[in-house]
N, C-alpha and C positions, 0 to 999 in steps of 0.2 A: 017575381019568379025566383028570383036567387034568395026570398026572403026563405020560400017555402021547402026549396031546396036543402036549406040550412036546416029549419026544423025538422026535416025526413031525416038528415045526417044525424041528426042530436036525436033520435029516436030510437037508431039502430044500437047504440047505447057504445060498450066497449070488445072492438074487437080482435082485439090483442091483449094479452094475458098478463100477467106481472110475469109471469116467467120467461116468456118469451122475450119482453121490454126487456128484462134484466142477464138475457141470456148475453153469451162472447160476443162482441159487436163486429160487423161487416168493416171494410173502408168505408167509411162515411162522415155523412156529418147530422145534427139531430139539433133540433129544435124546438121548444118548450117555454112557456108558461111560469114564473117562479121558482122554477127548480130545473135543474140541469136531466136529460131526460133519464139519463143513467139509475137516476135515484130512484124514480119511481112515481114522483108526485109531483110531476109537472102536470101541469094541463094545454091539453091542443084547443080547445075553446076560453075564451075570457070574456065573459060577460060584465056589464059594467054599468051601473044605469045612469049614468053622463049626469051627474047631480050633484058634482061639488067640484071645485077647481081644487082640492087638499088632496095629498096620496099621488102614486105613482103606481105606473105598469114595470114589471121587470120581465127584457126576455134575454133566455138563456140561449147559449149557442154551445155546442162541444161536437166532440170527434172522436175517431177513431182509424188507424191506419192499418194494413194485413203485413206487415213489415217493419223492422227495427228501422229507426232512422236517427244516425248519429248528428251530432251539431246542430241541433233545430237551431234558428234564430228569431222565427217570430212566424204570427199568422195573417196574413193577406183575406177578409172579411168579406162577403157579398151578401146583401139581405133583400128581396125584391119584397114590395107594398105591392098590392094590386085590388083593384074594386071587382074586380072579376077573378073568374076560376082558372088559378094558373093553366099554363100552354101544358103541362103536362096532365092536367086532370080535365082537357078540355075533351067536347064528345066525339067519339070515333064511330062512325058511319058503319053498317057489319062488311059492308065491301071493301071496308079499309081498315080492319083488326090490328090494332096494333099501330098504326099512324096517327101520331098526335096532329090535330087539326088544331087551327085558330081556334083560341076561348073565346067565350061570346063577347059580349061589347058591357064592359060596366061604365060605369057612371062616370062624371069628371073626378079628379081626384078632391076630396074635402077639404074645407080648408083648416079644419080640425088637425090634417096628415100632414100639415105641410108646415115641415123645420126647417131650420136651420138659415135657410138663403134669407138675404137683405129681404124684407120689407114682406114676408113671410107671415102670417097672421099667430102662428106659434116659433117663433127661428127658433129661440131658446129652450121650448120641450123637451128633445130628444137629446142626451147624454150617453156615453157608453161609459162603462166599467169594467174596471179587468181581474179584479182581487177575485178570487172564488170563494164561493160559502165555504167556511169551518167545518159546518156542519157535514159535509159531501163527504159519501161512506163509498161510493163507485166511482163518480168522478173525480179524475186527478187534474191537481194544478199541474200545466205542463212546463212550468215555467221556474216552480217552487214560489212564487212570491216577487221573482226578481223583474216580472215583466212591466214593461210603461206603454200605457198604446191612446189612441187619440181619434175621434170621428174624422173620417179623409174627406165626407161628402155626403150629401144627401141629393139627387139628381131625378128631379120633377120631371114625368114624363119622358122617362129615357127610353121609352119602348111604347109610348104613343096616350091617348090623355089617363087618364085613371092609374097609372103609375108612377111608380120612385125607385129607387135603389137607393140603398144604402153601400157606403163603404167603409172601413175600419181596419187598420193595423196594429198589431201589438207587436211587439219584439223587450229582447233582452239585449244586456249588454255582451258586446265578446267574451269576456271573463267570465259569462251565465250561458252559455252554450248548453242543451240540454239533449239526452240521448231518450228518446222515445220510442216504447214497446209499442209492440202489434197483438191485439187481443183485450189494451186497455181502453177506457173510455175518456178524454181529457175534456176538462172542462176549459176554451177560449174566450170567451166574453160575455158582456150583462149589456143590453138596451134598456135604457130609462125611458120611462115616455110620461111624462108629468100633466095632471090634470089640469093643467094652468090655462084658464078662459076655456072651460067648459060649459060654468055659467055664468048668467051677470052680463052688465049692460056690452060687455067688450065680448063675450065670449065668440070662437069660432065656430061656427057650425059644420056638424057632418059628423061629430062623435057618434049616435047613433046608427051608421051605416057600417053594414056587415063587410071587413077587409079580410085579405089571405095574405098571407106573410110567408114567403120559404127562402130558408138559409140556402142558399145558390151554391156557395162555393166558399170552403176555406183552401187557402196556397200553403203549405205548412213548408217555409221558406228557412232555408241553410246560407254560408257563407258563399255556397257554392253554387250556381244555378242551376247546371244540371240536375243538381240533387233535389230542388224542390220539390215537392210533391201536390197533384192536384185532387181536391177530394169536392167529389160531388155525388150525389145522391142518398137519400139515407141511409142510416151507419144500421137500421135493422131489415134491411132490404124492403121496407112497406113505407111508412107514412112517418119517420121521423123527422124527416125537413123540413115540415109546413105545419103552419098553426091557423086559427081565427078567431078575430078581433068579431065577436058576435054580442053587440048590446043588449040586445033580445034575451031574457032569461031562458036558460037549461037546464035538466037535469042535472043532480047532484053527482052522477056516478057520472064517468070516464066518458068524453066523444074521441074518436080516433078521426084524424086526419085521412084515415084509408076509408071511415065511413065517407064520407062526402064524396072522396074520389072515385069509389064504387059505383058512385049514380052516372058516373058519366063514363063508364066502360063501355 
């Protein structure tokens, strides 16, 4: 079922615009494929046909806030894995418009998905990154270069089987205290996820299984607590927070994250 679900989403093609995508961004936070979403040329689907342990996945994370916010110090990361249709795109009954209901039940989580922890069939796959592409013409490094940040966790089944969370901090020193616009788009972090025991006599199984990924929550944290700032949902008011990890070949143009979500309005 959720194979098929998948392929309806990747049919509806792209429903959001470059201009739109590129318009003044919300509070939020956005999520993508290779490229920060800002730019333009991230993808919300990555397909991948599970046939070599060589190469890696990169996902991008970035923000934006509706507010100048002096002294940033760093960002507080939340990434949810999940084999099923997140709780926010899960179906709403017409007598309950607008009430997000429990997402269906997916699978156990692979063991393809699962880093990092002792004795983990991948620990060492997943890495994070914090330097931003050069290349970024929208996204700003919020940090200028000066940030160090480090994986806090990866937490199997934090919200029942077929999940994980990710966690992740970056920060600057005192002396890199950074003041940040409202209207910009900053780019916060890169997730590696390396093809290593994909194939071959060790590999893990489960890379071919359709996952949803959405960036939960950046803390966009000061010296000072009160001043933190909490961002969540996406930064273009639709579907920038979530992506999927769909093995299955798609279409070469654009799928949007709000197609799939749409089937379950």
């Amino acid at each position: 079922m959720r194979r098929t679900l998948l392929a309806v989403g990747f049919a509806l093609g792209a429903l959001v615009t470059a201009a739109v995508a590129n318009a003044q961004p919300l509070a939020g936070v956005a999520l993508r494929w290779n490229h920060c979403f800002g730019e333009g040329t991230g993808l919300v689907s990555r397909a991948f046909a599970c046939d070599t342990n060589a190469g890696f996945e990169e996902l991008i994370g970035s923000f934006a806030i509706n507010e100048d916010i002096p002294n940033v110090s760093g960002n507080e990361i939340v990434v949810d894995v999940s084999t099923s249709i997140p709780y926010c795109c899960a179906p709403r009954p017409n007598s309950l418009v607008g009430v997000a209901m429990p997402p269906p039940a997916g699978g156990p989580l692979p063991e393809w998905w699962k880093f990092r922890n002792p004795g983990t069939c991948r620990q060492t796959a997943l890495t994070a990154v914090f330097a931003a592409d050069p290349a970024n013409t929208v996204c700003q490094d919020w940090a200028m270069g000066q940030q160090i940040g480090a994986l806090g966790a990866y937490n199997i089944e934090f919200s029942g089987p077929g999940t994980a969370r990710i966690i992740a901090v970056v920060a600057v020193p005192m002396t890199g205290l950074q003041t940040l616009s409202a209207g910009s788009e900053y780019y916060s972090f890169t997730l590696r996820i390396s093809h290593a025991r994909t194939v071959g006599t060790d590999a893990c199984g489960g890379c071919s299984m359709p996952m949803y990924l959405v960036l939960r929550s950046i803390r966009v944290t000061t010296p000072v607590l009160a001043n933190d700032v909490w961002l969540l949902g996406p930064l273009n008011g639709f579907d920038s927070d979530g992506v999927i990890w769909s093995p299955a070949p798609v279409p070469t143009r654009s799928t949007t994250w709000g197609a799939v979500k749409a089937l379950f309005r």
